[in-house]
N, C-alpha and C positions, 0 to 999 in steps of 0.2 A: 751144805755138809755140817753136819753137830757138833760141838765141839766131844764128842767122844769116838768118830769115827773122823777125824784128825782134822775137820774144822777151828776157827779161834772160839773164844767163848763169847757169846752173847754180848755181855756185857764190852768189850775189844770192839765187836763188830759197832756198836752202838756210838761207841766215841771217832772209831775213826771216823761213821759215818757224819758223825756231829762234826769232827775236824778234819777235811781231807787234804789239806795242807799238809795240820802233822804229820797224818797217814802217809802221803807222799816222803815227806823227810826221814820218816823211819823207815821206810821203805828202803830206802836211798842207803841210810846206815849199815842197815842191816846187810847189804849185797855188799858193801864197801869193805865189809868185814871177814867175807868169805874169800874174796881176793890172798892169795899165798899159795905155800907149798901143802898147809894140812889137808887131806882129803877130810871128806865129805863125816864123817865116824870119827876120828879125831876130831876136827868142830864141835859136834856134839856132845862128847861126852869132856870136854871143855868147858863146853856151856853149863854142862849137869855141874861139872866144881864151882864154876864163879858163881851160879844157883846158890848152891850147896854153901858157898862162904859168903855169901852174902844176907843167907838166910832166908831166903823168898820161896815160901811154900807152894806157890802156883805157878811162879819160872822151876820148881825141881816136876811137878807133876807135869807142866807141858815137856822137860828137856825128855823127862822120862818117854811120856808118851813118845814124842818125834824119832827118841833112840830106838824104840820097839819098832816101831816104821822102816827104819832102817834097819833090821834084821840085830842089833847090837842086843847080846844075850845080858840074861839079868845077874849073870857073877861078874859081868864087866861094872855095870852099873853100881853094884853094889860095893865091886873093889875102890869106884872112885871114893863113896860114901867112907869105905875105910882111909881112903890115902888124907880125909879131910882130917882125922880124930887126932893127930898130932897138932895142929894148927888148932883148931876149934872148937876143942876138949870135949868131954864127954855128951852132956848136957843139949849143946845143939847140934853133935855128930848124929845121937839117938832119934834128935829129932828130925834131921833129914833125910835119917835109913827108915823113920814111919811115914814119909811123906814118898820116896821112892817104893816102899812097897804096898801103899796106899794104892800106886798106878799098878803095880807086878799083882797085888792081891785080887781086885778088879777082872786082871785076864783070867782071873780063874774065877771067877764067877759068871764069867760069860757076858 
């Protein structure tokens, strides 16, 4: 699977294949994380803020994509983009609403 039709990216596939220990342990992380009360859509677009405040251009394009997958509309997505601009002012808000609609602009290109 590609990483445009919800595969990882190339470059992901490559390291874990290089490291399948890590691979394992992130693995492991990662399920340890979804453990709780939030459903499946709340995860998500959790993930798109700690993205988004962290400033990782290719964690907000995959959260984005995986949110689409789940059916999560893009003024959802877009509101977290606004819930960050109090926190992380203008400058890198703008720049996470061009990386979220980098992925939304895309669907419309087909």
């Amino acid at each position: 699977m590609s990483e445009q039709h919800g595969g990882p990216p190339k470059t992901y596939r490559r390291f874990t294949e290089r490291y399948p220990d890590l691979a394992e342990a992130w693995s492991r992380i990662h399920e340890e994380g979804r453990r709780g009360p939030l459903d499946e859509r709340v995860q998500r677009l959790v993930k798109l803020g700690v993205a988004i405040g962290a400033q990782r251009e290719g964690a907000v394009h995959a959260s984005v994509r995986k949110a689409r997958r789940l059916g999560i509309e893009a003024e959802a997505l877009e509101q977290v983009v606004a819930l960050a601009a109090g926190t992380l002012g203008m400058p890198s808000t703008v720049a996470a609403y061009t990386w979220v609609r980098d992925v939304l602009d895309g669907e419309d290109d087909g």
